[in-house]
N, C-alpha and C positions, 0 to 999 in steps of 0.2 A: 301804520298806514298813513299816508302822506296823502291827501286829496286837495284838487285844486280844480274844482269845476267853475268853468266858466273864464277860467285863465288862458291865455293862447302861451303856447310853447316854443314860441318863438325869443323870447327873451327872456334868458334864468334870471337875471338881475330884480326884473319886476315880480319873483315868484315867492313870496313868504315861505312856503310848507317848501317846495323844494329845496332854497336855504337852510331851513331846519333840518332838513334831512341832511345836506352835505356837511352840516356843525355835527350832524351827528355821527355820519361817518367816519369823522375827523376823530370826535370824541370814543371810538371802537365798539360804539353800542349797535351799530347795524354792521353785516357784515352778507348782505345779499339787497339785490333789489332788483326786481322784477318790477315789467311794464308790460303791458297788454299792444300799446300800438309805440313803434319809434317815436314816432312822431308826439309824444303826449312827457318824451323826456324833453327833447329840443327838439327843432324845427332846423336849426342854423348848422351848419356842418361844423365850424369851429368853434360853436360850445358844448357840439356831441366829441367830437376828438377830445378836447378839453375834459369834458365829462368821462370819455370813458377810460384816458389814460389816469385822472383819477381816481378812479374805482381799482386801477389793475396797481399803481403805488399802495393803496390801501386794502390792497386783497379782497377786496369787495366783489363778488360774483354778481354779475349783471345776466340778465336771462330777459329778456325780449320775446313777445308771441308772435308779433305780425311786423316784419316779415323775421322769423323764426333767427333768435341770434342764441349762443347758448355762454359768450366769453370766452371760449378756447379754439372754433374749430370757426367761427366768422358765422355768416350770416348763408341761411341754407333755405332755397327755395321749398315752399310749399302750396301743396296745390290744395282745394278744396278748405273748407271751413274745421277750425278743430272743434 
């Protein structure tokens, strides 16, 4: 588990735990990662592209809650609170 409270998601470069995590995905020790809101991976469109073309080089399943993405079938509106 990778936290970074109180960081803005706006810029990966300034993100220590986020780096660690992408050394670590590099490294084959994670192989899913899950986020509650998009916006708390990046903020930026071109280091979410960046981001999630590498996760799909590294087989890594990315799963997003809000707004609902699952890595295979894109991003699927939902209504109401899960």
């Amino acid at each position: 588990q990778y936290k970074e409270e109180g960081i803005s998601g706006k810029d990966i470069s300034n993100r220590p735990q986020f780096q660690e995590m992408l050394s670590d995905i590099q490294q084959g020790t994670i192989d899913a990662v899950c986020v509650a809101e998009l916006s708390r991976l990046s903020r930026s469109v071109n280091d979410l592209t960046t981001i999630l073309s590498s996760f799909e080089q590294q087989n890594v399943t990315f799963l997003c809650l809000n707004p609902l993405y699952d890595g295979n079938g894109g991003f699927v509106e939902v209504c109401g609170r899960l």
